[in-house]
C-alpha positions as CSV (number, residue, x, y, z in Angstrom):
1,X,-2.9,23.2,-39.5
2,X,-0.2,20.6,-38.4
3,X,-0.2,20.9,-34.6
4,X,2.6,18.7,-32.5
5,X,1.7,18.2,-29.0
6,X,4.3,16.8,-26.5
7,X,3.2,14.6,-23.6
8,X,0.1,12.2,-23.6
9,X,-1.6,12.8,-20.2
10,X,-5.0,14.6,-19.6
11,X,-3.6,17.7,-20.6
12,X,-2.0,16.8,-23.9
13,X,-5.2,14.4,-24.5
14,X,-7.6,17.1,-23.6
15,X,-5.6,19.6,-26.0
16,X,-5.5,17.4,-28.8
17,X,-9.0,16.6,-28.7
18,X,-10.2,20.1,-28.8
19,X,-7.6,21.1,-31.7
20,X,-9.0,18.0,-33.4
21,X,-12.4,18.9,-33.4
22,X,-11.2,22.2,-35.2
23,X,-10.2,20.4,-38.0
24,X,-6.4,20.7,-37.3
25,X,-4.0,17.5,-37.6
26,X,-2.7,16.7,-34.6
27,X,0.2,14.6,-33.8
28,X,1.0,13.6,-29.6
29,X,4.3,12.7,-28.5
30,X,4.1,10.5,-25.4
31,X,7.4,8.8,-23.8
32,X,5.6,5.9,-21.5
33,X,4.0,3.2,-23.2
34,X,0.3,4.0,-21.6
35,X,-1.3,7.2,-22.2
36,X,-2.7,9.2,-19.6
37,X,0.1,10.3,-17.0
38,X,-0.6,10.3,-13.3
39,X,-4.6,9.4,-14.5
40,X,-3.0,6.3,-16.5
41,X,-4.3,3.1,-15.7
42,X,-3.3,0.0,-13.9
43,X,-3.7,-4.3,-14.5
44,X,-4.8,-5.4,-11.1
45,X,-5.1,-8.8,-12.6
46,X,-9.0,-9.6,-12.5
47,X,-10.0,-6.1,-13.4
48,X,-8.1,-2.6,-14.6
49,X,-8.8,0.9,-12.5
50,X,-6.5,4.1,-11.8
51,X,-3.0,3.5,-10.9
52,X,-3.4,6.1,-8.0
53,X,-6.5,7.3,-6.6
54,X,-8.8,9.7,-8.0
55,X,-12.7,11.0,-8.2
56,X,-14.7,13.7,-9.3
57,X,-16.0,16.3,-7.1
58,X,-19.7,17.9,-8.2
59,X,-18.0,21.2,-7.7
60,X,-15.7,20.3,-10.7
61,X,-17.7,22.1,-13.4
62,X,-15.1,22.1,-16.3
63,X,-14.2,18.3,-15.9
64,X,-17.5,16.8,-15.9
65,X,-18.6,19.0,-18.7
66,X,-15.8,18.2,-20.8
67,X,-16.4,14.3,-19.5
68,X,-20.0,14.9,-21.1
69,X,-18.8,16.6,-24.1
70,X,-17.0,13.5,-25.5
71,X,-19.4,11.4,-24.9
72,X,-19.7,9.9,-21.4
73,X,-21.8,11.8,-19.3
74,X,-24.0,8.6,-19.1
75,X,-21.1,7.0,-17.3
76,X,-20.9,9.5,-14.9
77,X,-21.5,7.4,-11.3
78,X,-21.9,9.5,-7.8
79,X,-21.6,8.1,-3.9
80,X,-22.3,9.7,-0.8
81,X,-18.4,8.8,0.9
82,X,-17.6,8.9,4.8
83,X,-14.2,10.8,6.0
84,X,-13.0,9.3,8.8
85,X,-9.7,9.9,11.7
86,X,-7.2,7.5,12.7
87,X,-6.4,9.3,16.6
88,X,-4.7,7.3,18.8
89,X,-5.5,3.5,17.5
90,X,-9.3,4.7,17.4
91,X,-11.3,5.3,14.2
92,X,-14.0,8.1,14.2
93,X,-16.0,9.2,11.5
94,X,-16.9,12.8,10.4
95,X,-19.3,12.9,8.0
96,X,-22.3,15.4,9.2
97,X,-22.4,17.3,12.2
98,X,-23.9,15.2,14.9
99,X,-20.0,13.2,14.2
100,X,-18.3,16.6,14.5
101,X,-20.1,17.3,17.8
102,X,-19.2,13.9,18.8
103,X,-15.6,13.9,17.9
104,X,-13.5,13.1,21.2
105,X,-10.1,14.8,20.3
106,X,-11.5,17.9,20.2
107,X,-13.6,20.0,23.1
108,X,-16.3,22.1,21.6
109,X,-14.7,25.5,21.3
110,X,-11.9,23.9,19.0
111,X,-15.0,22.3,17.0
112,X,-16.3,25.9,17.0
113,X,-12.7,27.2,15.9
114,X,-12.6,24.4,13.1
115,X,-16.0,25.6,11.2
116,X,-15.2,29.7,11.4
117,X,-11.3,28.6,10.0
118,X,-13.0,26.4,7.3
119,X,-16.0,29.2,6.0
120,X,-13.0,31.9,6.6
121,X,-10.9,30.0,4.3
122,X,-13.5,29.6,1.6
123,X,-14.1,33.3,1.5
124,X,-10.6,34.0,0.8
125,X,-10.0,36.0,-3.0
126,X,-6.7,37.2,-2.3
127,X,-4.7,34.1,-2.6
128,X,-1.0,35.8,-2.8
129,X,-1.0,37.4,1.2
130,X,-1.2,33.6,1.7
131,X,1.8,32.3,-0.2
132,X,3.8,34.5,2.2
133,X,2.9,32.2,5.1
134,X,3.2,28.5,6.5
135,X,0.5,26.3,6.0
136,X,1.1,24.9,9.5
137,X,1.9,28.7,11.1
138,X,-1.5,29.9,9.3
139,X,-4.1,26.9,10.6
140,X,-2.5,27.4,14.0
141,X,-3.3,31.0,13.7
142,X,-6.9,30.1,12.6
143,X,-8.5,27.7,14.5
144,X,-5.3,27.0,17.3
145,X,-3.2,24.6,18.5
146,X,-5.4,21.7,19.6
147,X,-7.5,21.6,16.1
148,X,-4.4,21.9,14.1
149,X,-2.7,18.6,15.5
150,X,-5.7,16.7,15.2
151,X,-7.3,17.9,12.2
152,X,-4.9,19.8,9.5
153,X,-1.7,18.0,10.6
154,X,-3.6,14.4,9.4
155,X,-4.7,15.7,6.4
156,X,-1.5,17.5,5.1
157,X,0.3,14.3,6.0
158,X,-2.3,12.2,3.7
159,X,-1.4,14.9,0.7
160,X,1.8,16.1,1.0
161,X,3.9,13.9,3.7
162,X,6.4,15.6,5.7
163,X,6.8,18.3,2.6
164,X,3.4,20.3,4.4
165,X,6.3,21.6,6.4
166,X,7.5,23.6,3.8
167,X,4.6,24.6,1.9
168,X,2.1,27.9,1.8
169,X,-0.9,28.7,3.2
170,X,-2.0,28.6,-0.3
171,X,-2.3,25.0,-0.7
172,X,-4.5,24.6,2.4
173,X,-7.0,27.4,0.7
174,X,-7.4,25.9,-2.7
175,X,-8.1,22.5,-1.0
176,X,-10.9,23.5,0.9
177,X,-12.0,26.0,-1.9
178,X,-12.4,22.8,-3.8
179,X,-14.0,20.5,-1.6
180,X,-15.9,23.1,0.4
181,X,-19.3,22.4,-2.7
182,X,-18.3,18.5,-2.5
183,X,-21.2,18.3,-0.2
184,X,-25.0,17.8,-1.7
185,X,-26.6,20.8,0.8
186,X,-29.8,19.1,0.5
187,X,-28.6,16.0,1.8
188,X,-25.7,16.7,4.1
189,X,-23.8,14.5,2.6
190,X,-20.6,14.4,0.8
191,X,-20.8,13.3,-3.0
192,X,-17.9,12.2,-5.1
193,X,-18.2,10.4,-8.5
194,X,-15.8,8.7,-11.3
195,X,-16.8,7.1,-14.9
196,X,-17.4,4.1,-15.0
197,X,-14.2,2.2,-16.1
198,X,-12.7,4.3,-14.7
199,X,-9.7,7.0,-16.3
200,X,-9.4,3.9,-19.0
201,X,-12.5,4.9,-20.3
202,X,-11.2,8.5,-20.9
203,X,-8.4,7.9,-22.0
204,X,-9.9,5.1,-24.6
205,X,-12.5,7.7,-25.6
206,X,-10.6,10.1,-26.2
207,X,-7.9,8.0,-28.1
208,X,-10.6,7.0,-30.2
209,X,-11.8,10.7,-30.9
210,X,-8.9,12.2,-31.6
211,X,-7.4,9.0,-34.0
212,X,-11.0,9.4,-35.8
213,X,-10.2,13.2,-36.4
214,X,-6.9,12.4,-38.6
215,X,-5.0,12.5,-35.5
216,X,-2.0,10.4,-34.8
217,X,-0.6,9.2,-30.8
218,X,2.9,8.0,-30.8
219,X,3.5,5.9,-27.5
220,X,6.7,4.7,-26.1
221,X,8.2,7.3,-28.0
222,X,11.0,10.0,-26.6
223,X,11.3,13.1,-28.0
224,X,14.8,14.2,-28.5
225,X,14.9,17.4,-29.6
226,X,12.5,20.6,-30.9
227,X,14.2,23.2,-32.9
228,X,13.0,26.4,-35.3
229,X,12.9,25.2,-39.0
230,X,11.9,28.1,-40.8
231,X,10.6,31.1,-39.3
232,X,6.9,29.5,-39.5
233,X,7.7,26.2,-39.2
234,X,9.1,23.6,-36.1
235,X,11.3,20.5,-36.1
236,X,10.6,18.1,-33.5
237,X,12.9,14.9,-33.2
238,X,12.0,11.6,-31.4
239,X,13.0,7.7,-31.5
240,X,10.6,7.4,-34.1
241,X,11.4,9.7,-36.9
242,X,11.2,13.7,-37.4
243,X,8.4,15.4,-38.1
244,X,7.4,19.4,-39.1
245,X,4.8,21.4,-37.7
246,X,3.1,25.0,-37.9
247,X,2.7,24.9,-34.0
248,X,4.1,22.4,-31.0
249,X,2.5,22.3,-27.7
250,X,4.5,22.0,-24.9
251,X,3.0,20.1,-21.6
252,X,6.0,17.8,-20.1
253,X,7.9,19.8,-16.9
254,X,10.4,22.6,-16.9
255,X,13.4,20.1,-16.4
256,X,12.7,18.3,-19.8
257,X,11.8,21.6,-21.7
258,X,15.4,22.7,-20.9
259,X,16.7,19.3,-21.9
260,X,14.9,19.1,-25.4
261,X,13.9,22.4,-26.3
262,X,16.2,24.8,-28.7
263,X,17.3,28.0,-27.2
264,X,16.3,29.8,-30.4
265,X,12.8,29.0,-29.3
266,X,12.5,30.1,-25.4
267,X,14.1,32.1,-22.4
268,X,14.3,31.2,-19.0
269,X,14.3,33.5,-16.3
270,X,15.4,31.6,-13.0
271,X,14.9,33.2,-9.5
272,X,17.5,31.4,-8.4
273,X,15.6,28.6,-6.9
274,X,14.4,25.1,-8.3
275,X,10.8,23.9,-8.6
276,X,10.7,21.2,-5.9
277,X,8.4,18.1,-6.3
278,X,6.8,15.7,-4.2
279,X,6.3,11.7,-5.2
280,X,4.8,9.1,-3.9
281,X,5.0,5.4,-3.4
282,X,1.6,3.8,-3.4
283,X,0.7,0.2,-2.2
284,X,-2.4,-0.9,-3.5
285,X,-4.6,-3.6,-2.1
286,X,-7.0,-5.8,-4.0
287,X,-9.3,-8.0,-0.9
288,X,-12.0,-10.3,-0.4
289,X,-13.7,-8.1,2.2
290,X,-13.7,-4.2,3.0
291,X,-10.7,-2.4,4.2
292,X,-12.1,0.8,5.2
293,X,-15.3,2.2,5.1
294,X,-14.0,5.7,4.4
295,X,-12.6,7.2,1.6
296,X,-10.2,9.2,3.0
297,X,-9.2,7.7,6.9
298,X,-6.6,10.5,7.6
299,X,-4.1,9.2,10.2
300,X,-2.2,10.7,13.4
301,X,0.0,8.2,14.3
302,X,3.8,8.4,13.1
303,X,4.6,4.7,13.4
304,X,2.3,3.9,10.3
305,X,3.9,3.6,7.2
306,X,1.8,5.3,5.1
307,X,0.1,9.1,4.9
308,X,-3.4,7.8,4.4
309,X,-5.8,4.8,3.9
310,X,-7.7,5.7,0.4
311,X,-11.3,3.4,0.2
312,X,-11.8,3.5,-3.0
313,X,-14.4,0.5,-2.9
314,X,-16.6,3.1,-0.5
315,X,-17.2,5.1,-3.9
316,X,-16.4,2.9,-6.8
317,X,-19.2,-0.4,-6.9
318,X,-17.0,-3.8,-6.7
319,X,-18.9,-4.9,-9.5
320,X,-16.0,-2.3,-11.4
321,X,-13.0,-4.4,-9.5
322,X,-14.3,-8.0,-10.7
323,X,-16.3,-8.2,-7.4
324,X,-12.6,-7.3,-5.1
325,X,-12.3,-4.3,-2.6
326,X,-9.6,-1.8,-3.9
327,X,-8.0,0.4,-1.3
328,X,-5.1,2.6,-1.5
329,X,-2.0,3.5,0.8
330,X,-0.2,6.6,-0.5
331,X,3.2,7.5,1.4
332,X,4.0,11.5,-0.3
333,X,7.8,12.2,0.2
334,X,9.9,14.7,-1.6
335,X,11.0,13.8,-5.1
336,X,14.5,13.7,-4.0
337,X,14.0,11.2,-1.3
338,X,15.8,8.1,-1.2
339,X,12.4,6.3,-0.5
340,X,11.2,6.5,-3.7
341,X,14.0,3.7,-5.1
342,X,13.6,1.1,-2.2
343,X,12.8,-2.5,-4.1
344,X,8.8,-3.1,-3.9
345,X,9.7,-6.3,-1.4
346,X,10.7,-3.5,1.0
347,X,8.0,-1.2,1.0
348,X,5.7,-4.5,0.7
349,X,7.1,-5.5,3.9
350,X,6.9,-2.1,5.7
351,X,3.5,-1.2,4.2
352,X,2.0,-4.3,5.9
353,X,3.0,-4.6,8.7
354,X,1.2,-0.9,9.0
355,X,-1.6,-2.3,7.8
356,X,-2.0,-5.9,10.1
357,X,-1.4,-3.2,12.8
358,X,-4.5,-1.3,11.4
359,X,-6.4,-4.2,10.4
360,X,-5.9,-7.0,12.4
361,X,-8.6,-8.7,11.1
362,X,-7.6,-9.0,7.6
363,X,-5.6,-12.0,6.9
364,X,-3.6,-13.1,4.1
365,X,-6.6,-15.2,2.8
366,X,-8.3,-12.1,2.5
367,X,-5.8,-10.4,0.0
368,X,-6.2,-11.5,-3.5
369,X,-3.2,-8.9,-4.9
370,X,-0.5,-6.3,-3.4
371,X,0.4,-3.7,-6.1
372,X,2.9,-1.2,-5.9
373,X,3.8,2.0,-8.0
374,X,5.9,4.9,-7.6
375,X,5.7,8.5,-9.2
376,X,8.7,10.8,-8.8
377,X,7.3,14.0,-9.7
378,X,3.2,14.0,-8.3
379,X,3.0,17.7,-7.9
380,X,4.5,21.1,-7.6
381,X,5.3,21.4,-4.1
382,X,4.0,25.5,-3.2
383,X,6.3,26.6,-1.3
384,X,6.4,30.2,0.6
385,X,6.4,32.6,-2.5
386,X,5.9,29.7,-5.3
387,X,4.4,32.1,-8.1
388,X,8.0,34.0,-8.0
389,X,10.2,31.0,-8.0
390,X,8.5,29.6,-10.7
391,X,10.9,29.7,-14.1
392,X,9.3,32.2,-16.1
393,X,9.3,30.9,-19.6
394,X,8.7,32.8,-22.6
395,X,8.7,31.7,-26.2
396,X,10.2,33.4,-29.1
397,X,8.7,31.2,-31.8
398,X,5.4,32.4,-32.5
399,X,4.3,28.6,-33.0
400,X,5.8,27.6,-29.7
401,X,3.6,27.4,-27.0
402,X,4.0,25.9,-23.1
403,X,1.1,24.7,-21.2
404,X,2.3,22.5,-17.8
405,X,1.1,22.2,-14.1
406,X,4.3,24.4,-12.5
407,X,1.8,27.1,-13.9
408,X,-0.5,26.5,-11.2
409,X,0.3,28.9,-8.7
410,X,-3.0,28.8,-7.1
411,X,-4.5,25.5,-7.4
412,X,-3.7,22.3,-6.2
413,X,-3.2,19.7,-9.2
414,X,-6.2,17.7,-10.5
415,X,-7.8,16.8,-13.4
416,X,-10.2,19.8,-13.0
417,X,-7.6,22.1,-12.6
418,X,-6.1,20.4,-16.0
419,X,-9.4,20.9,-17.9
420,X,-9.7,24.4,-16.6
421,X,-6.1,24.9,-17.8
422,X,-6.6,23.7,-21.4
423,X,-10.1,25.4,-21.6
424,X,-8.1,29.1,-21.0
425,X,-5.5,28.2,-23.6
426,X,-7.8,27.2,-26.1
427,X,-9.9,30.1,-25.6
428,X,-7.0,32.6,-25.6
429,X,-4.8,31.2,-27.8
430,X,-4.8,32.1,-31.8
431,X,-4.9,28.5,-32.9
């Protein structure tokens, strides 16, 4: 079976890989030049890594099973990592529970609020009562006032910017339902891993894979159009020629399915609101010597630039990064924000004078590269009531199918959840 699938990231990769191994000819459609989407990777000029920050949780069954199944399970690194809390020009780690008794912002019967709120949240099935509900309303509720502002306040910052505000309870729950089993119980310790090579590997791998299975990836090319042929048979159009399939695959947002797609082949049902996005602008810092010794250093104070300091050198070995330190400083803001298009000299400019404020100690010696990238569209943002503003797409082509993350109305997006995704479609799916 000819098989089109539109958009190269880990979810179009993943598919194509899987229909490939069936025996079907695949063909992938993807507009940047790099494969990979928000995994894609980036030149940092003595080495390549991720373009924005990512790792792999142990909890994360379906990703590192399907990173084994193609053939890198040997590359498969793990760390214990340190979380740490930027309060008030201080820095204080929690990691393990002699920190947590320890932490100064908080008296003990906040502390004692913090760990019922976070096993409470864990045990939660019914996801939907909390869609109704503010994030920030809901953790108040839960462990108060105190814990909220110097505990869940940082932390949405670091993942959503000033768009928490606006978002469900829901996001909070499938956070910590994630990371809740990050922690080795044994050890105490939090574990997070990556492949070696990072997402490049993957993304190589699986280029590889699915090229040796009679499958072809088209880069740098735009689809233009997808219409109904015959009644078996689909038309897509691109930059690069036309092309006819039994089936087409859909991954790319709502906003370019409405743009490309033939109304002979869907309907949309609107609930008369918009899917709203966050973005982010990212500075990246190649050093000489260690930023941070966290991972994640969530941070309090409203005068720094950025939502979080991201240590990716406390997980990742330098001998990955050509023997630098690589640490990341994500800003989230809503798609629509004129932030997103300020000239990289700007947010240079304002990103370091955050962090010489931070890190006094590094000096311009010290940096060996400043990198900065931008995505407009990062994430659904989950909103009160997301799963009914959603667009409800259906198809009336029986070879016209649509698999993209505004489906995940109870999940925050990751690669895990991706895999998860493309593991239920090719299970219940007739392909």
């Amino acid at each position: 079976m000819k098989i089109g699938i539109i958009g190269g990231g880990v979810m179009g990769l993943s598919l194509a890989y899987h229909l490939s191994q069936a025996n079907h000819e695949v063909i992938i459609y993807e507009k940047n030049q790099q494969l990979g989407g928000l995994a894609t990777y980036h030149d940092f000029g003595a080495f390549y890594w991720d373009r924005y920050y990512h790792v792999i949780l142990p909890t994360d069954g379906p990703l590192i099973n399907f990173i084994k199944s193609i053939g890198l399970g040997e590359k498969l690194e793990w760390e214990t990592t340190k979380t740490g809390f930027y309060v008030d020009g201080e820095y204080y780690p929690l990691n393990d529970a002699f920190d947590f008794i320890k932490f100064p912002p908080l008296n003990l019967w906040n502390k004692f609020r913090l760990g019922l709120a976070i096993l409470y949240a864990s045990r939660i099935k019914d996801w939907k009562k909390l869609e109704k509900i503010k994030v920030e309303d809901w953790l108040i509720k839960v462990s108060g006032t105190q814990t909220y502002n110097k505990i869940w306040k940082p932390l949405l910052l670091a993942k959503l910017g000033e768009n928490y505000k606006r978002v469900s309870a829901v996001f909070i729950w499938s956070y910590i339902a994630r990371l809740y089993g990050a922690r080795d119980s044994s050890a105490r310790k939090e574990q997070m891993g990556y492949v070696s090579g990072g997402y490049k590997t993957v993304i190589d791998k699986l280029t590889e894979i699915i090229q040796e299975g009679n499958g072809k990836i088209y880069s740098n090319c735009t689809v233009l159009s997808i219409q109904p042929s015959s009644e078996d048979r689909l038309k897509v159009e691109t930059t690069n020629d036309t092309e006819e399939f039994e089936k087409v695959i859909f991954t790319s947002p709502v906003n370019v399915l409405q743009k490309v797609v033939s109304g002979k082949l869907i309907d949309i049902e609107y609930a008369g609101k918009d899917v709203e996005y966050s973005g982010v602008v990212c500075l990246a810092l190649v050093t000489k010597k260690e930023i941070s010794p966290y991972y994640t250093l969530n941070i309090t104070d409203n005068s720094i630039a950025y939502t979080a300091v991201i240590g990716m050198s406390s997980v990742v070995s330098i001998d990955e990064t050509g023997g630098y330190y690589l640490t990341y400083f994500p800003k989230y803001i809503h798609s629509n924000d004129p932030f997103l298009k300020k000239p990289d000299n700007e947010i240079r400019e304002l990103f370091m004078g955050s962090i010489k404020k931070m890190y006094p100690q590094i000096t311009d010696e010290d940096i060996v590269g400043v990198h900065i990238n931008r995505e407009f569209r990062v994430q659904p943002l989950q909103v009160l009531n997301y799963s009914t503003i959603i667009p409800r797409v259906s198809t009336r082509h029986p070879g016209f199918y649509i698999l993209n993350t505004s489906q995940f109305v109870n999940n925050t997006l990751n690669n895990n959840a991706v895999i998860q995704a493309v593991n239920n479609f090719i299970e219940n799916e007739n392909i």
